[in-house]
C-alpha positions as a printed Julia matrix, in Angstrom:
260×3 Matrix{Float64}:
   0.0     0.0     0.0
   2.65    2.23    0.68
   3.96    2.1    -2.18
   1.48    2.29   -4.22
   0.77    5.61   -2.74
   3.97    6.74   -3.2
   3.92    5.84   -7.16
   0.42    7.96   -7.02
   1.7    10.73   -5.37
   4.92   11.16   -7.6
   2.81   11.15  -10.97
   0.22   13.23   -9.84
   3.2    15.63   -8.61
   5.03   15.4   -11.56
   2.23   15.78  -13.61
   0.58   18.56  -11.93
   4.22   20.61  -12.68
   4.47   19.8   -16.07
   0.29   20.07  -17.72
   0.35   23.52  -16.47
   2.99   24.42  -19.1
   1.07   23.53  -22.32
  -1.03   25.83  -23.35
  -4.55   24.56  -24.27
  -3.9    23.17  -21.18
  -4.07   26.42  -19.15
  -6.94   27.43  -21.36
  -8.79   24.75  -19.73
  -8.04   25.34  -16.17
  -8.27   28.86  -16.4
  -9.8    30.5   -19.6
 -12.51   28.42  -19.9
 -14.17   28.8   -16.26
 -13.96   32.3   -17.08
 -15.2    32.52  -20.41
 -18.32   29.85  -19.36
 -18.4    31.75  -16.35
 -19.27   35.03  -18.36
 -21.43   33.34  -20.7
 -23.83   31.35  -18.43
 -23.91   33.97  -15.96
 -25.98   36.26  -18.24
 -28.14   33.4   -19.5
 -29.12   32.52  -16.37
 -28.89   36.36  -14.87
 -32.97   36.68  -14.44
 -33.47   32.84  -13.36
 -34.03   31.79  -10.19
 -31.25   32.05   -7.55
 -31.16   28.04   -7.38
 -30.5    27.77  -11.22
 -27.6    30.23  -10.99
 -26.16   28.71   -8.55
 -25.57   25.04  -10.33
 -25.47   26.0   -13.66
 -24.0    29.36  -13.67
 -21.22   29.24  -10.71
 -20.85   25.63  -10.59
 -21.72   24.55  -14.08
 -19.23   26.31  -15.46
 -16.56   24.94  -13.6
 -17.23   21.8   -13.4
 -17.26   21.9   -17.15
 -13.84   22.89  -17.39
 -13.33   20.15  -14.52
 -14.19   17.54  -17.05
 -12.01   19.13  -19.64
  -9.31   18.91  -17.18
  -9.88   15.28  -16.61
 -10.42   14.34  -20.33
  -7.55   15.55  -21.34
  -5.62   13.81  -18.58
  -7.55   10.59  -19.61
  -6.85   10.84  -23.68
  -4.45   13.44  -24.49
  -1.68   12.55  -22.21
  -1.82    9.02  -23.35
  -1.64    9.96  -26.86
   1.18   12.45  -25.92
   3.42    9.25  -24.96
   2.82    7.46  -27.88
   4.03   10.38  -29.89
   6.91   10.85  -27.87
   7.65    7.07  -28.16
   7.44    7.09  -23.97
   4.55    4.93  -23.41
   6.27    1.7   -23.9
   8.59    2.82  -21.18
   5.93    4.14  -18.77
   4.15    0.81  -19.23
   7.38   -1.6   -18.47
   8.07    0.51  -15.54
   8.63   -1.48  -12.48
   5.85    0.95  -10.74
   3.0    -0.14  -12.8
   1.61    0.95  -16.06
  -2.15    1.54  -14.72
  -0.82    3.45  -11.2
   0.84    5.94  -13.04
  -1.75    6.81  -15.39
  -4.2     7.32  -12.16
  -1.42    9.75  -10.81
  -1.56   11.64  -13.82
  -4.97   11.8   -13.5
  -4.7    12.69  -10.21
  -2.17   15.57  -10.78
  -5.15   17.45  -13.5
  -8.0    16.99  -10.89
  -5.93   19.33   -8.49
  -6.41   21.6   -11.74
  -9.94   20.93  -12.27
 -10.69   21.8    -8.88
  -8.62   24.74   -9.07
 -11.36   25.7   -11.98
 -13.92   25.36   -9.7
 -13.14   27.49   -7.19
 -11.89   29.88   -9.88
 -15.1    29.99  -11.72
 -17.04   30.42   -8.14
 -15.18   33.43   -7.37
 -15.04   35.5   -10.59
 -18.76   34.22  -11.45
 -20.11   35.43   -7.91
 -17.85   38.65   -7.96
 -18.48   39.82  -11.28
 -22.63   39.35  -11.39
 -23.03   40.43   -7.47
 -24.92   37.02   -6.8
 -24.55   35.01   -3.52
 -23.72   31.54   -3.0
 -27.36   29.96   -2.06
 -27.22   26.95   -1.26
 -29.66   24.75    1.49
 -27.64   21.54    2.5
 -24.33   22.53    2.51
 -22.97   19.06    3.58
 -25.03   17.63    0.93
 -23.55   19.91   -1.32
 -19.97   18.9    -0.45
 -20.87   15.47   -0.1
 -22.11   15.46   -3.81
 -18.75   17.85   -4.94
 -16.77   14.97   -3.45
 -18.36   12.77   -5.03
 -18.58   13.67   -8.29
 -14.98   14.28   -8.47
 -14.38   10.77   -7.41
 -16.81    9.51  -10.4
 -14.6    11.89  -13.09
 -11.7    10.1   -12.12
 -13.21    6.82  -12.81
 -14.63    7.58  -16.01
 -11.52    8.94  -16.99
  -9.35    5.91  -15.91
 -11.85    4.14  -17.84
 -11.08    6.05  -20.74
  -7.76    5.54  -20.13
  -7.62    2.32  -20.48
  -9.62    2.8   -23.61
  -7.42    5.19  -25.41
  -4.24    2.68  -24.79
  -5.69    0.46  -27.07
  -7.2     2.79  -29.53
  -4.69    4.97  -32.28
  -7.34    7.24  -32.21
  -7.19    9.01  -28.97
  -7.52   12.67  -29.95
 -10.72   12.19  -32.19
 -12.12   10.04  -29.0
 -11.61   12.77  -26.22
 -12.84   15.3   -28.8
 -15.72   13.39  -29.28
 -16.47   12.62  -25.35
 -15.51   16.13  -23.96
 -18.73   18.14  -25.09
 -21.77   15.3   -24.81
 -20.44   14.58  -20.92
 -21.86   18.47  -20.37
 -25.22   17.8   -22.03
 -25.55   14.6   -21.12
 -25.05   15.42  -17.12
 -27.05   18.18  -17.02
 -23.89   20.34  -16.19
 -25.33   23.44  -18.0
 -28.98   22.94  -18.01
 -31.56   20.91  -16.96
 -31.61   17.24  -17.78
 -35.32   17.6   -18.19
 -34.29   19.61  -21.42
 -32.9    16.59  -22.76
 -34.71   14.42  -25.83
 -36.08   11.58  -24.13
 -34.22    9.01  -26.36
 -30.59   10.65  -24.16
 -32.63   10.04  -20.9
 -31.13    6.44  -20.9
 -27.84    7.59  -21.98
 -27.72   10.45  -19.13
 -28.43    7.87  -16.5
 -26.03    5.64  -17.24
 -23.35    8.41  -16.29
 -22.21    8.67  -12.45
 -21.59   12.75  -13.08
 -25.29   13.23  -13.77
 -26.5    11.71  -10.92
 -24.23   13.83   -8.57
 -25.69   17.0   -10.36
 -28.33   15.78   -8.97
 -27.6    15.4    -5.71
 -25.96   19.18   -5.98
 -29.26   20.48   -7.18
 -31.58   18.57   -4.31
 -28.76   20.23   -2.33
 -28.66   23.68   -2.86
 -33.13   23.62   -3.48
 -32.98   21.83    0.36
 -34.43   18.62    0.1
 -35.21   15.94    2.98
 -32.62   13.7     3.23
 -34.48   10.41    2.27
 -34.27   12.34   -1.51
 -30.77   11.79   -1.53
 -30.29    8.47   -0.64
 -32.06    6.59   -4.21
 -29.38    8.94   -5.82
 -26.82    8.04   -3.9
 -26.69    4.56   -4.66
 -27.01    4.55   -8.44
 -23.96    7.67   -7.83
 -21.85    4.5    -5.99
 -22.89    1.71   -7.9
 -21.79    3.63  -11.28
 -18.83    4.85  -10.1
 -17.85    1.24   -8.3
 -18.7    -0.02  -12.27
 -16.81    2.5   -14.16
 -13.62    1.0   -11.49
 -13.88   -2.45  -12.18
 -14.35   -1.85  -15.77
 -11.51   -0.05  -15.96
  -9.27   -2.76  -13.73
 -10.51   -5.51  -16.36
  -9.55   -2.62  -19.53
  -5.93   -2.56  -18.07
  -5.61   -6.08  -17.5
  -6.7    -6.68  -21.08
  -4.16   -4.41  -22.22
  -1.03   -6.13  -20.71
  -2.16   -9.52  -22.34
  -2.42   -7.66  -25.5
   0.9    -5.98  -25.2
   2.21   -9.23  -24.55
   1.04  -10.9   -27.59
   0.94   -8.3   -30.06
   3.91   -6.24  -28.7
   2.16   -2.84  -30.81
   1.75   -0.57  -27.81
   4.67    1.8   -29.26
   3.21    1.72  -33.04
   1.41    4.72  -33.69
């Protein structure tokens, strides 16, 4: 266990020093709260205090959250194989799938670093207050859903190893995850056909939980949420185990992890 942690720690370190220095990736983390900040703020300027409070101050950062995490989930691996790295990163004695979850690990410190950037500038600049009815729910859910990013991402992870096509993938993923979830708007705006879709992702059911939140609701609302939030997340983990295992036996017979 120990040192597992340590391998965890070190990539997420040394990946937390080094994403910050390309630039679409500091667009993400720090543009892109701002400039979704700006934009949902007005669109949601006359709506109810509730609705700009998920969609306008949290929305928008937990869009560029995801953005965060998807590139840290597709981008980086593709970045390896172009540098010819990811062969060595997967024979390293620490393990191939630990230090992919500590470079996810590193961009969630920037995603939530979006977050709190977005709350600030959105809640600042439009001279709104923060109004929200459960706080501990509220955390409880923020926790939460950053916990069920990090799966899906490891999941895509896992994914993109064994795919060439990486960068078509996470520019395919990054935009439906925010309609889908119901990160900027309602998920009762959604077709009814993506109803089935939605639920079958862990994030929408914690923006959810951050809506029943900051509206108030009894507790016993929570709880049917809850579980489908943990039982999703627990999925997208196993999944994602069975992806990495299925990767070393194909490395080990096909020996292509290097080709482009």
């Amino acid at each position: 266990m120990g040192t597992m942690i340590r391998v965890l720690a070190s990539s997420a370190i040394q990946q937390f020093r080094t994403s910050i220095g390309r630039p679409m990736f500091r667009f993400c983390v720090v543009a892109q709260p701002l400039i979704f900040g700006l934009l949902l703020g007005f669109i949601y300027l006359e709506s109810s205090p509730t609705d700009f409070t998920l969609y306008a101050v949290f929305g928008s950062g937990l869009s560029a959250f995801w953005s965060s995490i998807c590139f840290s989930s597709a981008s980086d691996i593709h970045r390896e194989r172009w540098y010819g790295t990811l062969e060595i990163i997967y024979a390293a004695p620490a393990g191939f799938s630990r230090i992919v979850l500590g470079k996810i690990l590193g961009n969630t410190l920037w995603g939530l670093f979006s977050v709190l950037l977005s709350l600030m500038v959105v809640l600042a600049g439009f001279g709104k207050t923060l109004v929200v009815a459960r706080p501990l729910w509220l955390l409880l859910g923020l926790t939460l859903l950053t916990i069920a990013l990090v799966a899906i991402a490891y999941l895509f992870a896992a994914l993109f190893t064994l795919s060439r096509s990486a960068r078509v993938l996470m520019n395919f993923m990054e935009y439906p995850v925010y309609i889908l979830c119901g990160m900027l708007f309602p998920q009762e705006a959604l077709p009814a056909f993506l109803l089935p879709l939605s639920a079958l992702l862990a994030p929408a059911w914690a923006i959810r939980i951050l809506r029943l939140a900051i509206l108030g609701a009894p507790n016993q609302a929570f709880l049917p949420l809850l579980g489908w939030l943990l039982a999703l997340t627990l999925a997208y983990i196993v999944l994602a185990l069975r992806m990495f295992s299925r990767i070393d036996q194909k490395c080990r017979v096909d020996a292509t992890l290097e080709v482009y």
